[in-house]
C-alpha positions as CSV (number, residue, x, y, z in Angstrom):
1,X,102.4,40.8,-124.8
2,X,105.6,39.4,-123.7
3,X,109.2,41.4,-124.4
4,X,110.4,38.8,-126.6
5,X,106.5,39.6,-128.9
6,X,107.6,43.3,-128.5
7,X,111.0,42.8,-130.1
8,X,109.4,40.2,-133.0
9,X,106.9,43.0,-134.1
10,X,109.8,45.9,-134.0
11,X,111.7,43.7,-135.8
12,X,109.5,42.9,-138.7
13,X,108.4,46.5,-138.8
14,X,112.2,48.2,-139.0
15,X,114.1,45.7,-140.8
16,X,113.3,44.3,-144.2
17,X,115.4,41.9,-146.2
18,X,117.4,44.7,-147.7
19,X,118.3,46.6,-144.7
20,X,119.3,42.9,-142.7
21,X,121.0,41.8,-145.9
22,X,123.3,44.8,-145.7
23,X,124.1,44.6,-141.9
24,X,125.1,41.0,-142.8
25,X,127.4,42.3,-145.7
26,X,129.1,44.5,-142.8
27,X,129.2,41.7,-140.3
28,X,130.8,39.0,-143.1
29,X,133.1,42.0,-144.1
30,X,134.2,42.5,-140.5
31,X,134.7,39.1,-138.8
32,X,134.3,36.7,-141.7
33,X,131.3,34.6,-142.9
34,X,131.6,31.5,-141.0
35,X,132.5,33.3,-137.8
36,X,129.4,35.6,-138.1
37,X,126.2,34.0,-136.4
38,X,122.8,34.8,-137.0
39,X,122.9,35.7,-133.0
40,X,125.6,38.8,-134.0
41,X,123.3,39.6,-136.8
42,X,120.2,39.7,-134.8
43,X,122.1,41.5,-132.6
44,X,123.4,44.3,-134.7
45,X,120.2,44.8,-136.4
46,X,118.2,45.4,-132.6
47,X,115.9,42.4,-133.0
48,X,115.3,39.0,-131.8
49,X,117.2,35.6,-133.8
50,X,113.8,34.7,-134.4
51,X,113.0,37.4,-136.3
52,X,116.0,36.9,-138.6
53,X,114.2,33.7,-139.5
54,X,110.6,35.9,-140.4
55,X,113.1,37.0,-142.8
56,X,115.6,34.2,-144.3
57,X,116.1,30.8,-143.8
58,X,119.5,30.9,-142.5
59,X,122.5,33.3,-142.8
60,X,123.5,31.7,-146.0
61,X,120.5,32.9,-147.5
62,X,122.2,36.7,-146.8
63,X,125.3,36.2,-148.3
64,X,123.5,34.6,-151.4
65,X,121.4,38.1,-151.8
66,X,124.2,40.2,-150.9
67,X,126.7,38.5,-153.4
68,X,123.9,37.3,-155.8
69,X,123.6,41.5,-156.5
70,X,127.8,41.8,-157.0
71,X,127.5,38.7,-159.4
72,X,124.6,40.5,-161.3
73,X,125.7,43.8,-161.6
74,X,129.2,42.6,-163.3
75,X,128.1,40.3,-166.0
76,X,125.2,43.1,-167.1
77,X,128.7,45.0,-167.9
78,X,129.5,42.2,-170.6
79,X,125.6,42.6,-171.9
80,X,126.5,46.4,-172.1
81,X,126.5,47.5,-176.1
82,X,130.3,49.1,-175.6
83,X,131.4,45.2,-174.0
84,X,130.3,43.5,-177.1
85,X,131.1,45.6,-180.1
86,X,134.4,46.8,-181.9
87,X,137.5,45.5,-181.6
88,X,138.3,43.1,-179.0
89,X,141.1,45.7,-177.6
90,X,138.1,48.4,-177.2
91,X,135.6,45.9,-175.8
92,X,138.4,45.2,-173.0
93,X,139.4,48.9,-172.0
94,X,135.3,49.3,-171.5
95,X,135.1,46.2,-169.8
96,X,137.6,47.4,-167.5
97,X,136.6,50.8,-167.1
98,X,133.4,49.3,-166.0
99,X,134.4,47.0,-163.8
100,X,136.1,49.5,-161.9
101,X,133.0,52.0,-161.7
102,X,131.0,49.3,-160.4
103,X,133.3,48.6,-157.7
104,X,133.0,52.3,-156.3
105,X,129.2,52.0,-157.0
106,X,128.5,48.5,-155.0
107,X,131.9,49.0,-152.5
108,X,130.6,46.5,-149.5
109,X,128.8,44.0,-152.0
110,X,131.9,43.4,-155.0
111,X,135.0,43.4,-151.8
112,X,132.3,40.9,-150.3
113,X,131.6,38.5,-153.4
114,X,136.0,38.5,-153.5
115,X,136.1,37.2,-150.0
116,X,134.3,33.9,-150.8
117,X,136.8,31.1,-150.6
118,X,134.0,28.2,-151.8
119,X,133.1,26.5,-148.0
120,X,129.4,27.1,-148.7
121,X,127.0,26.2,-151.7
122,X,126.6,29.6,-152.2
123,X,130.5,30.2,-151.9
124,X,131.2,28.1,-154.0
125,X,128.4,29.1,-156.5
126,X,130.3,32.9,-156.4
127,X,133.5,31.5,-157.2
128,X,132.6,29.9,-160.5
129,X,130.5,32.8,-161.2
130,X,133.5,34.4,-161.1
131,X,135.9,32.4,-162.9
132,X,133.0,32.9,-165.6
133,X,133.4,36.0,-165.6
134,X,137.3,35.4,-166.0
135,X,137.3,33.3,-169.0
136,X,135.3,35.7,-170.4
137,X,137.7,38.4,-170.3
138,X,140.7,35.9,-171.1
139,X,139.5,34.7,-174.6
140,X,138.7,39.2,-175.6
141,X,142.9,38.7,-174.5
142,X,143.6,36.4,-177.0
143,X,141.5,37.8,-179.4
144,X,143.4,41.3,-178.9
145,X,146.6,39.3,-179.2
146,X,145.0,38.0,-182.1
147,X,144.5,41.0,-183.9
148,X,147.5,42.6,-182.7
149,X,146.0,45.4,-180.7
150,X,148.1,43.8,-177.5
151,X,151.7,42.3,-177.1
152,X,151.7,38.8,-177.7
153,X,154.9,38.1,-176.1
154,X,153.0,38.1,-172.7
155,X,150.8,35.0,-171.6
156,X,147.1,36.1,-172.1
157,X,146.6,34.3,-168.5
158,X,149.8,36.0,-166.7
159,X,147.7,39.3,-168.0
160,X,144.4,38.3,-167.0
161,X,145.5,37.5,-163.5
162,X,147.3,40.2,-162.9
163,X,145.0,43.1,-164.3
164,X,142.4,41.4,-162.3
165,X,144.9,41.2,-159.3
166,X,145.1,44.7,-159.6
167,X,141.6,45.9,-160.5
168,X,139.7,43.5,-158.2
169,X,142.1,44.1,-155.2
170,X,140.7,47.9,-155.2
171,X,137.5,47.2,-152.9
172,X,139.3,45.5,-150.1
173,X,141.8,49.1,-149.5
174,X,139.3,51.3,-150.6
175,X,136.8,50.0,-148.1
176,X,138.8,50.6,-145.4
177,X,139.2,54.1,-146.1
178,X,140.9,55.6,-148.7
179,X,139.3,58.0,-150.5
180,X,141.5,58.5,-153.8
181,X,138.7,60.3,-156.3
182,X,137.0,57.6,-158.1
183,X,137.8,58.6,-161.7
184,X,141.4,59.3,-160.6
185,X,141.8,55.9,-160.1
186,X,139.9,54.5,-162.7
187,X,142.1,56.6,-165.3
188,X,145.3,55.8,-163.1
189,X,144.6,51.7,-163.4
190,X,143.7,52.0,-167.0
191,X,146.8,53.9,-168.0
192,X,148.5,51.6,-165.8
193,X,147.1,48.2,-167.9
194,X,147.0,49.5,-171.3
195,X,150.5,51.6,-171.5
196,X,151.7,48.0,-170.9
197,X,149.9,45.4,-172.8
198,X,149.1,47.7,-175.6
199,X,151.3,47.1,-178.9
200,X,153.6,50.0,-179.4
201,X,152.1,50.7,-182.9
202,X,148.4,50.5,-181.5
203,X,149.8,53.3,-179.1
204,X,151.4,55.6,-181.9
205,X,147.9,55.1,-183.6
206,X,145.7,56.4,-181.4
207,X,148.5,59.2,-180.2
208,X,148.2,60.2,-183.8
209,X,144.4,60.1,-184.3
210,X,144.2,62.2,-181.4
């Protein structure tokens, strides 16, 4: 059997898709998608480029499961019974409570999926997944504004952007080591979005039915 057979079979027998998919993930998060080959990921992983390909088709294929899984895991949030009952200013603090718990829960996968700038089918596939996701959460804005829950002399986009700015920005520092205690900075951003979109009599409300 030659060397390059030996390598093949311990390939296919240490590596599965999940564990290459998430060295990929670590590669993409380190030196960027398109500078990533499936060489370096062979590489990392202790096996041959050919058996990447026992695996996927190409390296594309990787990024498509690894961000395919981010993609999935936020829009079950808006299939979630708190994201689609009571009032549209509840339905938003859960969404966003959520959003940030799923952040801590899939770290490498979400700061991944926000690194996609659209150069790929896949990328670009993300992106609008994403800007879904987005619209989503813009028209529950408008609807608070709406009902006045929510200051309506702020521009439901200008909000939208930046709460997402703020909220979706928390993988890329967190991954690189801070370690702030997850619901301490879930409650931090919340208080953060909510003391200042939030109408001053929806505030004295809930102040008084606690």
């Amino acid at each position: 059997m030659t060397q390059n057979a030996k390598l093949r079979r311990k390939g296919r027998s240490t590596h599965n898709i999940e564990s290459l998919t998430q060295i990929s993930i670590d590669l993409f998060m380190n030196r960027g998608y398109d500078a990533t080959s499936v060489e370096e990921i062979a590489k990392a992983a202790g096996i041959t480029k050919s058996a990447i390909y026992y695996h996927v088709a190409n390296k594309e294929e990787l990024l498509r499961r690894a961000i395919s899984n981010a993609v999935g895991k936020l829009f079950e949030i808006l299939e979630e019974p708190a994201a689609k009952e009571g009032t549209p200013l509840t339905r938003l603090e859960y969404i966003f409570r959520r959003l940030v718990e799923v952040e801590f829960d899939h770290l490498k996968e979400i700061a991944l999926l926000l690194r996609v700038r659209g150069g790929s089918k896949t990328e670009r596939w993300a992106l609008e997944k994403r800007r879904e996701f987005d619209r989503h959460v813009q028209k529950l804005i408008v609807l608070a504004q709406d009902a006045g829950e929510i200051r309506d002399d702020l521009d439901a986009l200008a909000i939208d952007r930046l709460v997402f700015g703020m909220l979706t920005w928390i993988p890329e520092w967190y991954y690189i080591g801070h370690r702030i205690p997850p619901g301490v900075l879930v409650d931090a951003a919340l208080a953060l979005i909510f003391e200042g979109i939030r109408q001053p009599d929806a505030a004295n409300g809930r102040s008084s039915a606690n």
